[in-house]
N, C-alpha and C positions, 0 to 999 in steps of 0.2 A: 546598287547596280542590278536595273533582270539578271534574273538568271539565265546565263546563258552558257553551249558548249563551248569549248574551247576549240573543235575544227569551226565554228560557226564565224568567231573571230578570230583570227588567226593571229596565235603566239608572238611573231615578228612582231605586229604590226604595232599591237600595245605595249611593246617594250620600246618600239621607237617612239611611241607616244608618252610613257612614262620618262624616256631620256628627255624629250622635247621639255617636258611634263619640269627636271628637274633644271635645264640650263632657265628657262624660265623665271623660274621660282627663287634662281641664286642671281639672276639678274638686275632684278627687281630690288636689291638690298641697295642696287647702286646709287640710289633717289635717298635712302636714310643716310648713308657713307656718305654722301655730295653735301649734306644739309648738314650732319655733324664734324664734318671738316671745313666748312664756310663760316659756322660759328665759332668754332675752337680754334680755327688756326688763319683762315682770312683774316677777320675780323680783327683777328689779336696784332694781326702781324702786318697788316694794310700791304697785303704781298701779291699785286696787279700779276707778275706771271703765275703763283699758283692759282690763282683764281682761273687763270685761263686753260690753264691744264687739267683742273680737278673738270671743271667745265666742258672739254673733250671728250673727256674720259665719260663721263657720266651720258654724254649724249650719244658716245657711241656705244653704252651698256647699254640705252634705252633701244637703241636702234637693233640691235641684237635680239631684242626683248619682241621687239614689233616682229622681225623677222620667226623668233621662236611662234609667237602666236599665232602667226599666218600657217607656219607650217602646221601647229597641233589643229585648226580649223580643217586644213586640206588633206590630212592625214584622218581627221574624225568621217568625213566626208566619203572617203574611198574605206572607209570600213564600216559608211552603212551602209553602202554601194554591195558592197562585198559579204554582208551580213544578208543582202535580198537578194543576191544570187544564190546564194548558199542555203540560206533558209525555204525561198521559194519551190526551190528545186528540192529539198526535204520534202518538203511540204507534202507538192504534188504525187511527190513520191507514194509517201503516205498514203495519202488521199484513193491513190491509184490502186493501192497494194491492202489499204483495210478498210474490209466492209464491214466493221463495226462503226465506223466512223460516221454519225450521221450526216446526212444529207444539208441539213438545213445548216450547218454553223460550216461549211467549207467557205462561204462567204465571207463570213465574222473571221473565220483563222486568216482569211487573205487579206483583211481588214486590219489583220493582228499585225503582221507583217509590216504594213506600212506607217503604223502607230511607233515599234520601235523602230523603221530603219530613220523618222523622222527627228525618233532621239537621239537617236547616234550621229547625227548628224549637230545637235543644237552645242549650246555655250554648257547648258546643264550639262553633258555627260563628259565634257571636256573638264569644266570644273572639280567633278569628281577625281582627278590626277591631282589636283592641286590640295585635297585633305589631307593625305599624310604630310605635306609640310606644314603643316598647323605647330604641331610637337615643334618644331625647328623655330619657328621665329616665337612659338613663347619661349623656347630656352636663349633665343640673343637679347628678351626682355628681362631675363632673370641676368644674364650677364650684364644688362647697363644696371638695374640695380634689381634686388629681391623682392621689393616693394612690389614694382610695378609688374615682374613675372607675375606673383601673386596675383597682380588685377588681373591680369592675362588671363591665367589659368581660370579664376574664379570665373571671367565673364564667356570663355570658353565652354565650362560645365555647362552653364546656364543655357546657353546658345544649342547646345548637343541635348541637353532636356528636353527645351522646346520642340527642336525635330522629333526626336523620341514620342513625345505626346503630338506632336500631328499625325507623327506616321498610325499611331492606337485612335485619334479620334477619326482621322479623317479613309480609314482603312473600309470601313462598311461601305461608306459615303460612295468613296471611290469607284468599287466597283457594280453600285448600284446605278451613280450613273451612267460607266460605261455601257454597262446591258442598256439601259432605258437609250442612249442613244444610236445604241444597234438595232433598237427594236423599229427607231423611227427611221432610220436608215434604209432597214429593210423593206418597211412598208411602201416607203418612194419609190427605192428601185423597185420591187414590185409593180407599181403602179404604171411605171414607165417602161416596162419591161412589155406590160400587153395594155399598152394604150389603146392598141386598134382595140380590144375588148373594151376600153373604159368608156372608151367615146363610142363605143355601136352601143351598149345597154346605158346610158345614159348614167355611169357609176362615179361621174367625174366630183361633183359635191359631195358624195356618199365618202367615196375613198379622201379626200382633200380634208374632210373634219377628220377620220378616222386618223391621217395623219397629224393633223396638225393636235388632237386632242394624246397622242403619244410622243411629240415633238415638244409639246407642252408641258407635259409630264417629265420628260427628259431633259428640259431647262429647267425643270425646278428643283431635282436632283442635282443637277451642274452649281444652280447657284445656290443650294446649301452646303455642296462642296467647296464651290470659292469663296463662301463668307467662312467658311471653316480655316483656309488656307490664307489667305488674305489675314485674317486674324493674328494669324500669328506670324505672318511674315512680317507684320506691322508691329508686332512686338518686338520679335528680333531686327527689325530696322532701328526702331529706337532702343533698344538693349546694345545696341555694336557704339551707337553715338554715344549713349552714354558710355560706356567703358570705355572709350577713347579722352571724353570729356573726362573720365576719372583719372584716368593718366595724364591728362597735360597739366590738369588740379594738381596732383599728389607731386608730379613731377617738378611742378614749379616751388611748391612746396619744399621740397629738398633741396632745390636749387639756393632757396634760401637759406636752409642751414648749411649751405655750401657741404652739400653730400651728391651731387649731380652737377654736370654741366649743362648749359645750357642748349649747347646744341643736341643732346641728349634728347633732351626733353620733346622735341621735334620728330626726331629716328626716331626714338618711343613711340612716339602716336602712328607714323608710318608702320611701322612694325606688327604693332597691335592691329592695325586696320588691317594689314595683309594675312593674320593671321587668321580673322575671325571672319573676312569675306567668302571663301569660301564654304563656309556653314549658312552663312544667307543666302548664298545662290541657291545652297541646298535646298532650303524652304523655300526660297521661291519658286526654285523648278520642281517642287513638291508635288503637283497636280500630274505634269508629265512625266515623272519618272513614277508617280504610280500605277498609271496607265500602261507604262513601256512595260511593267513590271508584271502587269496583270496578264497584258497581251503574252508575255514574254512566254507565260508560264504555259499560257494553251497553248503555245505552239510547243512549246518542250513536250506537253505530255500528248499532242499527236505525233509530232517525229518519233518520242521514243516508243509509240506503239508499234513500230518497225525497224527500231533499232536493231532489234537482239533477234532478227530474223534470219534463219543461215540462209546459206545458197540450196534452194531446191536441185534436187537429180533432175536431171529431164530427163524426163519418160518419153518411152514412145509414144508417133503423132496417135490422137485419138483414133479410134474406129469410127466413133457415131453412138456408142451402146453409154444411153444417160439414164441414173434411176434417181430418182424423187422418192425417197422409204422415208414417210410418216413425220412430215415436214410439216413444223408449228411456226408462224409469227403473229408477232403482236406488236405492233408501234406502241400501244397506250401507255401511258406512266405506270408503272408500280401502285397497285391499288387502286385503279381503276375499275370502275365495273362497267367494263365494256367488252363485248364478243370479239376473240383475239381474230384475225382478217384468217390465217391458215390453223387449221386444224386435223393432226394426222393425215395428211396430202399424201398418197402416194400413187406415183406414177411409171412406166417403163417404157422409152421412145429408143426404138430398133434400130441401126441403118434400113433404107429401102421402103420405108416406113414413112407416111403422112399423118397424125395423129392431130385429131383438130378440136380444141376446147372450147365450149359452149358455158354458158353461164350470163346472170343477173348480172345490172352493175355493183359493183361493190361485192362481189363473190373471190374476190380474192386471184382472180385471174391474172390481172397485171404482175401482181405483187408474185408469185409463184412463179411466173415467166420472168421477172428478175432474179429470183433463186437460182433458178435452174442455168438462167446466163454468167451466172455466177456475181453478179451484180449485187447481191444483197445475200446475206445470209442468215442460214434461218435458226430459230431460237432453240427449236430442239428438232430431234431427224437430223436427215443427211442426204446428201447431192453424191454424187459417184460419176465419177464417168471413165470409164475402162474398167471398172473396178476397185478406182482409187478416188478416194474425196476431193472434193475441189479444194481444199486446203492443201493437202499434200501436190498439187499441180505448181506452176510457174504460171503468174497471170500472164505474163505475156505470151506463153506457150499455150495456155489455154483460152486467153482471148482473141488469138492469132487462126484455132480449132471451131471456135464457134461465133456463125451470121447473125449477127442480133439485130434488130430492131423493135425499137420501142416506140410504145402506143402514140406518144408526143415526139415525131422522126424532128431530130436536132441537129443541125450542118454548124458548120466549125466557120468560125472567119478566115476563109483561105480560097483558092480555087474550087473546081468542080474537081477536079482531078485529085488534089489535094484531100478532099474531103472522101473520094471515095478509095483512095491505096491508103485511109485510116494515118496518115500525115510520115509514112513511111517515109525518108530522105532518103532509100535506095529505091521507092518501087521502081517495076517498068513500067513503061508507057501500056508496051501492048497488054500487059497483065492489066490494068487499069481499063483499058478500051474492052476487053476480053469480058470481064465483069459488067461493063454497060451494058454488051453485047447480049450478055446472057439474061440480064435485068430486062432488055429489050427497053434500053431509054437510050440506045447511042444516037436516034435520031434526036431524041427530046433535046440532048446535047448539043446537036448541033443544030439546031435551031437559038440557041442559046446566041448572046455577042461576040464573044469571044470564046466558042463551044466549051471545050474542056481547060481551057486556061481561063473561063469567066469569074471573075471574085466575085462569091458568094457572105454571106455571113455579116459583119459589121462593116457597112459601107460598102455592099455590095449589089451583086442586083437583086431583087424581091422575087421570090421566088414562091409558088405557090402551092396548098396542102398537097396536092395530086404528087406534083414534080419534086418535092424534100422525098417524100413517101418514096418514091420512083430512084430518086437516088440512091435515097438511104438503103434501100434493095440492092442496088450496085454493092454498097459500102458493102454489107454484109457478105456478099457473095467472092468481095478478090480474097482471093490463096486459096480458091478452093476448100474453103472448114466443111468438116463433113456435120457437121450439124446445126442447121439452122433454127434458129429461137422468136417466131414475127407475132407480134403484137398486135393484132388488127392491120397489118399491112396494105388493107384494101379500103379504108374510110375513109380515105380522099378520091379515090383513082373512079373514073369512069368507065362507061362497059369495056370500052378498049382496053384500057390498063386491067380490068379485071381477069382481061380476057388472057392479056400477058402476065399477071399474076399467075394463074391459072399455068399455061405454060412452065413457067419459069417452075413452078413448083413439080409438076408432072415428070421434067427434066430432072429436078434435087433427086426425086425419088429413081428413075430409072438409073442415075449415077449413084446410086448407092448411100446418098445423106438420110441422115435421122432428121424429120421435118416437125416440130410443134408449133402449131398456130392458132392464132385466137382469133375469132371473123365472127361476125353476125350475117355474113351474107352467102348465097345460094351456093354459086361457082365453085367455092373453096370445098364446101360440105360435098360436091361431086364426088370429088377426084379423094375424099379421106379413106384413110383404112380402117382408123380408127376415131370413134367419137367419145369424148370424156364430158360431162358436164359437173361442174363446179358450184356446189350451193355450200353456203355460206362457209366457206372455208374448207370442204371436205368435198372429196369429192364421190359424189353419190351414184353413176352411174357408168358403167364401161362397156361399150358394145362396138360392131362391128358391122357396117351395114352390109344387107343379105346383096344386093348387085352393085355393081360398078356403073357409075351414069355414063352416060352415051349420048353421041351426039342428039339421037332421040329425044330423048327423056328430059334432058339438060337443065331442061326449065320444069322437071317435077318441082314441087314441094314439100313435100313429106315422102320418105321412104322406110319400108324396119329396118328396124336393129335387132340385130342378135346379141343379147348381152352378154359377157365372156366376164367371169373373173377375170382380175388384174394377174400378171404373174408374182406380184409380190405379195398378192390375197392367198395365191396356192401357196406360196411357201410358207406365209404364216398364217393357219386357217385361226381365226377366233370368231368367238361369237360377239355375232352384230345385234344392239338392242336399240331401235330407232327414237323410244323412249328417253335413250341419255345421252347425253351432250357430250360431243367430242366424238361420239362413232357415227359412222359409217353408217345410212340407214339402207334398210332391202330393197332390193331390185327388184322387183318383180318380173316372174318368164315373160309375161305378154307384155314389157313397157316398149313403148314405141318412142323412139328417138327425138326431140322437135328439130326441124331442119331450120 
């Protein structure tokens, strides 16, 4: 059986499956009892009423039987039910709560999920209640004679070997193909994820072999798994027949030196069959209960990555005062020789404060504005914000603090409204409309079909880069977080939206928010106080431009900068040597900012 916790399934429910498990199993004797009392005492005695009575009796044991099975079925059934609410809701948890957890396999865990609730649901894992009676009916084979216990037991061992050596051969197997068919999973949904990209660059043959050539790869793993399993389920199919064929041989055999009865020998073979069925179901549902097994395990070791988390203090709501001291990441594997994306990062974003980052692509910009949202965390350095690490925070208390929005603005399958009170089931309305308001898209909204109750997202209306972007601005803005975190927020929006960017932001800062943002464009670099430029993971420049733009000037393009140490340069002065990798290279007095 996965491993699994014990809130996950709940105690009750597999001891009422276990009792199910047992009236069952003592049911079922009623077919050998019916068959060795027909011989030994019918037959003997030509007795037309017991036949009719043993007859009753036996159909209403069987009927009992039918009744037990339906229940262990509908009983297996509400506890995978109850295993995917339990576990899902784990999950997410998880998910929500640890940024160590990569990105890319929250898929595959959700994948996990459904892998076992579908075995909690099947005959395999019901089956498994009925092994500990295995012991029980070889010892009523040793009680009709000792002979044939013996065959019992012996063809038992052998049966329990065979699993043994599937589980050791087919163990690699197993979980090779499962990856390999995650991997072609993944590639589809990918693919289907940004059609409109596959069909605008013409990538549809390109991706369709890429899949089918790991689709491929992953049926050929599958089926040296089921020549693996199939193998020996094929053994143990013929290993059960033969040991039953050995007992109605041996059996009859004694019957002839009159040391067994005859109906004996019938319940013998009944017996023996009930006993050893269960271990073939096992190898047959070999494939799937390795799988559950596999699945089982990731999901145990993300859940318990927030098991043993206490309850955060809550602290007071934020200020706005976030530092970024000397923040390192690196996605690449372990021995890699690749330039880690952040290197000694450090940064200080004020309340009242607009601080606007400049940089290449691939300079590590996005990736740092997810640290600092708390979204991702970094391999070495530290994030603060009041003073205190984003670990020591409550994510909900600190993602409730800070406006994010990211490079790729993502809307949720729900309403507009929905999407922008962040799926709150207490927001307000006006707090909800307040934030459009301020985002300056309450009209976009209501131009919308059904303005702020319009279903957005999966099966929703289509919504386009400018108007998620315009949203997603909303999202970030209700409760008032004093620190906003935008990510290029202007690379869809037009002069208008700019223009309301522009706004909206000008507002953040006279209200007192800590504003960091990432733009390649004019409008934004106005209104900054401060300019950071980001090359290849460090950040090499910090300055301050000498005037404030004005309606005048608006449309300059290049203005100075005054460069200023960082304030966490002043606190730790060391020497910068442009020469070696990982520092900070010099500024130079005269460098001129690019706009």
């Amino acid at each position: 059986m996965p491993s699994l916790r014990g809130n996950e399934l709940p105690r009750g429910h597999l001891a009422l499956l276990l009792a199910l498990s047992v009236a069952a199993n003592l049911l079922l004797l009623a077919m050998p009892i019916y068959l060795m009392q027909i011989y030994d005492r019918v037959l003997s005695s030509n007795s037309l009423e017991t036949l009719v009575y043993l007859t009753l009796i036996a159909v209403a044991a069987l009927a009992l039987f039918g009744l037990m099975e339906s229940l262990r079925s509908m009983l297996a059934q509400r506890l995978s039910a109850r295993y995917d609410l339990t576990v899902t809701s784990a999950l997410l948890s998880a998910l929500s709560r640890n940024r160590q957890i990569a990105a890319p396999i929250h898929k595959t865990l959700i994948r996990d999920v459904g892998i076992v609730r579908q075995f909690l649901a099947s005959r395999v894992f019901v089956g498994l209640f009925d092994l500990p009676f295995v012991p029980l009916f070889l010892g009523i084979l040793f009680l009709a004679h000792p002979v044939l216990g013996s065959i019992g037991v012996a063809g038992a061992a052998l049966l329990v070997g065979l699993a043994i050596a599937n589980e050791l051969v087919a163990r690699t197997p197993q979980s090779s193909a499962l990856d390999g068919h995650g991997r072609a999973h993944g590639c589809a949904t990918q693919a289907v994820e940004r059609v409109e990209d596959v069909r605008a660059l013409g990538m549809g043959a390109a991706l369709l072999g890429r899949w089918r050539d790991k689709a491929l790869d992953a049926a050929t793993q599958a089926d040296d798994l089921a020549r693996i399993n199939s193998g020996f389920f094929g053994v143990v199919r013929f290993g059960r027949q033969a040991i039953q064929i050995a007992i109605l041989g041996i059996g009859a055999y004694l019957v002839i030196g009159q040391n067994l009865s005859v109906g004996l020998i019938f319940a013998a073979s009944i017996v023996s069959g009930r006993a050893l069925m269960p271990i073939e179901q096992l190898i047959g549902g070999w494939r799937q209960l390795g799988q559950a097994r596999v699945s089982a395990a990731r999901i145990g070791e993300a859940v318990r990555s927030t098991a043993n988390d206490v309850m955060q203090t809550r602290l007071p709501e934020p200020t706005g005062q976030l530092v970024i001291d000397e923040v390192g990441f690196d996605p690449s594997p372990p021995g890699a020789q690749t330039r880690p994306v952040l290197l000694r990062a450090s940064l200080e974003l004020k309340p009242g404060r607009i601080v606007v980052m400049l940089g290449q692509s691939g300079a590590g910009k996005s990736t740092l504005l997810r640290i600092a949202a708390g979204a991702l965390m970094p391999q070495s350095g530290e994030v603060r914000v009041d003073s205190f690490r984003v670990a020591d925070w409550d994510p909900q208390q600190l993602g409730a603090a800070i406006g994010y929005v990211a490079q790729d603005s993502q809307l949720f399958d729900g309403t507009v409204a929905e999407n922008i009170a962040r799926f709150d089931p207490g927001a307000d309305a006006s707090a909800v409309v307040e934030a459009a308001n301020r985002a300056r898209c309450h009209d976009l909204i209501g131009g919308l079909p059904e303005g702020y109750e319009t279903p957005i997202g999966e099966g929703g209306v289509a919504l386009s880069g400018g108007q998620r972007q315009r949203i997603s601005l909303a999202r970030s803005l209700y409760g008032d977080p004093p620190i906003l975190i935008l990510d290029e927020p202007d690379a869809h929006l037009d002069r208008h939206g700019e223009q309301a960017l522009q706004q909206v932001l000008t507002e953040a800062r006279e209200q007192n928010r800590a504003v960091l943002v990432v733009t390649q464009r004019q409008p934004i670099l106005d209104i900054a106080d401060q300019i950071v430029v980001l090359q290849h993971g460090v950040i090499s420049q910090v300055g301050t431009r000498s005037s404030r733009a004005t309606p005048a000037n608006a449309g300059a393009t290049t203005k100075t900068v005054e460069p200023q140490p960082s304030a966490l340069a002043e606190r730790r002065p060391r020497r910068h040597d442009s020469a070696s990798p990982g520092t900070r290279p010099n500024v130079r007095p005269d460098a001129e900012m690019p706009a």
